[in-house]
N, C-alpha and C positions, 0 to 999 in steps of 0.2 A: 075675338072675345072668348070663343068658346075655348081656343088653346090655351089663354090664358087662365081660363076658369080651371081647366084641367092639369096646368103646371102648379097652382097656387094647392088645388085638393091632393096633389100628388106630395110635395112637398109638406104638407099639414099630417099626411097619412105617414110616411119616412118620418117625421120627427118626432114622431111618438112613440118608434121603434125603441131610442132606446128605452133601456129599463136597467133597474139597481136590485142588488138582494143583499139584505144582512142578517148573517146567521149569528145567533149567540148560543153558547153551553154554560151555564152557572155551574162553578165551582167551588172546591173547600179551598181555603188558601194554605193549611197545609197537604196537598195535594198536588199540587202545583207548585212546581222551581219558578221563582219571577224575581225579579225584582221590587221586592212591595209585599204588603200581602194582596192576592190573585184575587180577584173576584168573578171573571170570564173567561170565555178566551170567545175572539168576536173573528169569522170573516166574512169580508165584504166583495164583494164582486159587480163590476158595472159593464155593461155594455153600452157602446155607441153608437153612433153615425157621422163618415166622414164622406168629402166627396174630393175628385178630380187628386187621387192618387192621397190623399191625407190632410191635403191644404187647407181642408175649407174645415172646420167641425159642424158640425149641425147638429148633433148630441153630443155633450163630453165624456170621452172617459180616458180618464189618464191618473196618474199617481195622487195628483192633489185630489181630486175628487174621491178618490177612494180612500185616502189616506187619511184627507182632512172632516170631509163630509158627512164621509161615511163611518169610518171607523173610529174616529176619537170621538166622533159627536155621538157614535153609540155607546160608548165607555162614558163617556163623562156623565149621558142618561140613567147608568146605570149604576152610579155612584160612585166611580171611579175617576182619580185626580189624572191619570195618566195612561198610557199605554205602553207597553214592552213588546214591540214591531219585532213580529219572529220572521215575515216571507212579506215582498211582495214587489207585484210581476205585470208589464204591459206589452201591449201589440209595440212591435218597433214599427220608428211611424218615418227614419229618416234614411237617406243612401236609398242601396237596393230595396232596400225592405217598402218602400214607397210604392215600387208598381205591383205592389198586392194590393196596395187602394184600390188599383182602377178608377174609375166613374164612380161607383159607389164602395165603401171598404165598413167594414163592421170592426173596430176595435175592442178590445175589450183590457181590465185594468183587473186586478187582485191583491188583496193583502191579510194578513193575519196576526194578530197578537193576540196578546192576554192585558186583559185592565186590570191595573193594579191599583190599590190604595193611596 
């Protein structure tokens, strides 16, 4: 009972590892080349938690998360109908790149644009 008490606190304590940040800069729109007139430029960055080489997620982070979640949903907050997707970048999670999971792998996802009108 007690190892299971201590698998379930361990597991409780790992999934609140990951964490999100969204950075925003307000801008002129003519200041800024966009598509639109600019109103930010926004990035977002997530980190995760995966297990047993990337298989498993136990936090997400990968492009929709950041892409969808994070970054349009803080554009459209902002007044912005759209966004103009300048960068964006995640842990490879397939092939080789898999046994840097190991047992436990920390991913992390990136993106940036500008909200445009």
């Amino acid at each position: 009972m007690k190892k299971a008490f201590l698998a379930v606190a361990c597991a409780v304590t790992l999934g609140a590892f990951g964490c999100t940040s969204v950075e925003t800069a307000t801008v002129s729109g003519s200041e800024i080349a966009a598509n639109g007139e600019a109103v930010a430029v926004i990035q977002a960055t997530a980190l995760g938690l995966t297990a047993i080489f990337h298989m498993v997620d136990l936090v997400a982070a990968d492009l929709d998360v950041v892409v969808n979640k994070l970054l349009v949903a803080e554009a459209k907050a902002m007044g912005a109908s759209k966004v103009d997707l300048k960068g964006a970048g995640t842990t490879p999670r397939h092939g080789i790149f898999a046994l840097m999971g190991g047992i436990i792998g920390v991913p992390s996802a990136q993106a940036m644009g500008v909200a445009v009108k």
